[in-house]
N, C-alpha and C positions, 0 to 999 in steps of 0.2 A: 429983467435979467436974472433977478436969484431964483425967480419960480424956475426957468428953466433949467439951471445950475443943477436946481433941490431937484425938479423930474428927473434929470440925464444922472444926475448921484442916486437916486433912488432906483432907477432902471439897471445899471453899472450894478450895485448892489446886491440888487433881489439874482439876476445871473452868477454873481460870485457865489452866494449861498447856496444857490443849486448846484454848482461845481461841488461846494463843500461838504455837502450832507449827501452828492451821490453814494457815498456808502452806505448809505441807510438801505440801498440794494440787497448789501452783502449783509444781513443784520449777525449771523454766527459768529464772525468774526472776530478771533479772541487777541486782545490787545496784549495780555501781557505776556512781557517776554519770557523766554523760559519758564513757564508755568507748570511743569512739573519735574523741576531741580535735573533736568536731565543733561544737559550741559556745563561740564564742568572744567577748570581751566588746567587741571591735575586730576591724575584718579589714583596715585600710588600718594604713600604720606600725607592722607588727605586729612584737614582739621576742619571740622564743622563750617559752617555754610557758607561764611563769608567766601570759601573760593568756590561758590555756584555763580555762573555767567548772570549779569542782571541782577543779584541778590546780593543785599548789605547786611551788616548788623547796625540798627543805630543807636542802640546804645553799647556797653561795657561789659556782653553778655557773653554766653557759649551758645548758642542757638546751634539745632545738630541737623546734619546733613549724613542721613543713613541711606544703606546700596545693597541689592540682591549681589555685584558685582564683587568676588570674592579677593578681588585686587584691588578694593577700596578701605587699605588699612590706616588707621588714624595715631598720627605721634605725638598731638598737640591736644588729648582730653583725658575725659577721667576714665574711657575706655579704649582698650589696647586695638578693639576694631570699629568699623562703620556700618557692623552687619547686621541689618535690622534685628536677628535671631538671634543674639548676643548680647545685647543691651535694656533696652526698656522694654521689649514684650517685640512681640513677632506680629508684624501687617506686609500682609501683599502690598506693593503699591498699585496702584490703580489702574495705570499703566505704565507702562519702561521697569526701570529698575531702579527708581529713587525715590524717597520722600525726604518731609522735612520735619522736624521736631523743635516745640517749642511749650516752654513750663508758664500756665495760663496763670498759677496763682502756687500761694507758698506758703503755708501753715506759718500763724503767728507766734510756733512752739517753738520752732525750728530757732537754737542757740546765735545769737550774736546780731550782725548787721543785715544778714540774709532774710529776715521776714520779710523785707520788702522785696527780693527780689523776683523780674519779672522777666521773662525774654519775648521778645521782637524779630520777626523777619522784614522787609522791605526789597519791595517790588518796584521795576519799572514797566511802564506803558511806550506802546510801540511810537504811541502821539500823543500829545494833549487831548483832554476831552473838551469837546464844545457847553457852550454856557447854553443850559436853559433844554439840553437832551438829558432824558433819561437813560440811565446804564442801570445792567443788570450785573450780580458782581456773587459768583458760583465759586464752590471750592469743598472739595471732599476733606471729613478729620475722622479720628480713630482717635479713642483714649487708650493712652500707654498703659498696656495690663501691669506693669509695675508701678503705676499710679495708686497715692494714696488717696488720692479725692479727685472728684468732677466738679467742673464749675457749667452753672449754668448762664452764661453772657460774656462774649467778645465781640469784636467790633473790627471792624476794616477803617484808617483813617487815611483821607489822601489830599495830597499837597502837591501845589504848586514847583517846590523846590526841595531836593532830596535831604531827610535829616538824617546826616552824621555825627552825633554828637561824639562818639566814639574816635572818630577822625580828625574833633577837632580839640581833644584834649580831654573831653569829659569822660572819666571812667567810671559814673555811674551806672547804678544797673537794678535803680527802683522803677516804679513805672514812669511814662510817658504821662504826660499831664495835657492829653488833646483832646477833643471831640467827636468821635469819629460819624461819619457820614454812613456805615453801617455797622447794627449793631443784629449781632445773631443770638437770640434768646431759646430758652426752654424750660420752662416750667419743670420738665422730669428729671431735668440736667443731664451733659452730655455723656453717657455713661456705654455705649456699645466699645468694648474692648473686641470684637469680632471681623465685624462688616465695616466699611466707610459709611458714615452719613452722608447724605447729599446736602447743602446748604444752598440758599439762594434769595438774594435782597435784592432792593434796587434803592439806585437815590439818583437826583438829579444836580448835574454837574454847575458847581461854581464857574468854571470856565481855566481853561492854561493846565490844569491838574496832569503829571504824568508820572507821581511817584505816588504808593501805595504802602501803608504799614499793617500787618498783621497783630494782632494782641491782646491783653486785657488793658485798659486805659483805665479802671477800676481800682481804689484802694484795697488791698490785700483784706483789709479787716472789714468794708463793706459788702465782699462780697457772698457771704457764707457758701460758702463751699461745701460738698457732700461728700465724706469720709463713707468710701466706699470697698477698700481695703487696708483692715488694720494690722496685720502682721504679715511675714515675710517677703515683706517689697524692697524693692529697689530704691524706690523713689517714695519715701515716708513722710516725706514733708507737704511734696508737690504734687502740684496736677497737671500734667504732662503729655501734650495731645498730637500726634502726627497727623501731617497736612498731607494733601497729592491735590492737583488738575483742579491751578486757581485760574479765574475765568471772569473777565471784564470784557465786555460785551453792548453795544447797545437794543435796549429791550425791545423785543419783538411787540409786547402790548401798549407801546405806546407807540411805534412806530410812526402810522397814518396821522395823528393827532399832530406829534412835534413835527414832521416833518411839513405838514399843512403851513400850520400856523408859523414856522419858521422864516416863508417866505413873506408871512403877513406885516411883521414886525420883527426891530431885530435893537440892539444896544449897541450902541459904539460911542467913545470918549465922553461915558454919563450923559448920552444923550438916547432916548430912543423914536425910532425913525417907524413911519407906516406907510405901506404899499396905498396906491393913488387908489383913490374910489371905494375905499372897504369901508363900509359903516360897524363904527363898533365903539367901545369905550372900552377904555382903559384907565385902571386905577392903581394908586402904589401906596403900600402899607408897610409902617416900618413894623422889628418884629414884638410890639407889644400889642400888634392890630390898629393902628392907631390910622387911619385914611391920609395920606397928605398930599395927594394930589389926584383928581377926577377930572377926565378931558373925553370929549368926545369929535372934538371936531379937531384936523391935523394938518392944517395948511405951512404946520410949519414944526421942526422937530420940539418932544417934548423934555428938554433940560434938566438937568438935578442937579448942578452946581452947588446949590443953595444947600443941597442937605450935607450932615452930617456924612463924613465916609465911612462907610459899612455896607452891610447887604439891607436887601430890602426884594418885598416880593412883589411882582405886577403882576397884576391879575385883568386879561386881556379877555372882553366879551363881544362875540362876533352874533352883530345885530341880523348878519342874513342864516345865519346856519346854526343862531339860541347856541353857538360852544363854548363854554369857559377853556382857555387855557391857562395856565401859572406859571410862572418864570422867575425863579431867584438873577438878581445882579446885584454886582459888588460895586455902588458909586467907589472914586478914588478920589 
């Protein structure tokens, strides 16, 4: 009686996750909302970003939300307009008529309690991402020609559930102390005050994720920074970079891979379950490398109760077609 249970659960199943990955169709398809600030809930008295549709502050910042749109006057900052040409240096936006601006890092010269400060923007996704697909995660910046310095390294971090700390009383406005899931690096540091740079990572999702943070997650004094204009700037302290056309997506090169192997195997309630008749083995390693469980035979789900809660990676080998796949999950 449970074999048949466990087949008809296992058949039930593997048709729900092909429901659920037929997007994998559409791979362009860009999840985040408003992604390039053009949406806004006011255009007259407008004060930086927090009133772009979809977009937060979460911490205790000014994060700036600048406009080609000559009716985009601002009454709440340290400048009298919103117009790109006005303020930190002049960028087309990419496309529409908006971007966003945000200070990566902040000279440990700079008088008082502001060396630490950092600003943050925060994004929503149209959905949760699924556990165990790869997302590709795109977004154009520009260094503010009133910038004193470049940095070379930020990071995209995303969660589960959106952080407001600003919302919920905390008016700090040092960095975020997260991990982020992508980190944008460059050795020559990011220094084109002209053109957009193109940027583009990928990582593979924890699972339920539909809030995103832009930023440096970086101690101010780790990250040496490159002083790249020393006098008559605006911004003498900071490194100061405009964003346009942010873009989460799931990756086209991995597409065939996860989508296969999706129906092969799959997690649910710390259990993971495998399609009838596949020869394969699977192994889970927690993240010191450490092996803690090798199974090859599946007559019955493979369980992890037992471990500790955290993530942990399965690394699933398909005995007919020699393919590794690898798959982060979060026992609870």
């Amino acid at each position: 009686m449970f074999l048949i249970i466990f087949i008809f659960y296992n058949y039930m199943r593997s048709i729900a996750l092909l429901f659920l990955l037929m997007p994998v169709l559409g791979w362009s398809q860009n999840l985040v909302l408003n992604p390039s600030f053009e949406d806004t809930l006011v255009i007259e008295n407008t004060s930086h970003l927090y009133l772009c549709s979809n977009w937060i502050l979460p911490t205790a910042v000014s994060s700036d939300w600048f406009s080609t749109n000559p009716e985009a006057q601002c009454s709440f900052c340290c400048c009298g307009t919103q117009s790109i040409t006005e303020n930190f240096g002049f960028q087309t936006p990419f496309e529409g008529e908006a971007i966003a601006g945000i200070v990566l890092y902040t000279d440990d010269s700079k008088p008082g309690e502001y060396s630490q400060y950092k600003e943050y923007i925060e994004g929503e996704l149209a959905e949760q991402l699924v556990a165990g697909v790869r997302y590709a995660v795109k977004l154009k910046l520009s260094l503010a020609d009133s910038s004193a310095f470049a940095v070379n390294k930020f990071g995209v971090y995303f969660s589960n559930e959106q952080v407001d700390l600003w919302g919920q009383g905390n008016f700090s406005f040092s960095e975020l102390d997260f991990d982020p899931q992508v980190v944008y690096t460059n050795p020559n540091y990011f220094t084109d005050t002209s053109e957009w740079i193109n940027l583009s990572s990928t990582f593979i999702a924890s699972g339920s994720e539909q809030y995103f943070i832009i930023g440096s997650f970086e101690d101010n004094a780790a990250m040496n920074a490159l002083l790249v204009n020393e006098t008559g700037v605006t911004l003498q302290y900071y490194s100061h970079y405009f964003f346009d056309e942010i873009c989460v997506s799931l990756d086209t090169a991995d597409n065939v891979a996860s989508f296969q192997n999706k129906a092969l195997y799959w997690f649910v309630d710390n259990c993971l379950f495998v399609e009838d008749n596949v020869k394969a083995t699977i192994e889970v390693f927690d993240f010191t490398g450490r092996s803690l469980i090798v199974q090859s035979s599946f007559n019955s789900p493979i369980c992890m109760d037992n471990l500790q809660v955290g993530q942990y990676m399965v690394v699933f080998k398909d005995e007919k077609t020699f393919s590794v796949n690898k798959k982060l999950v979060h026992v609870k």
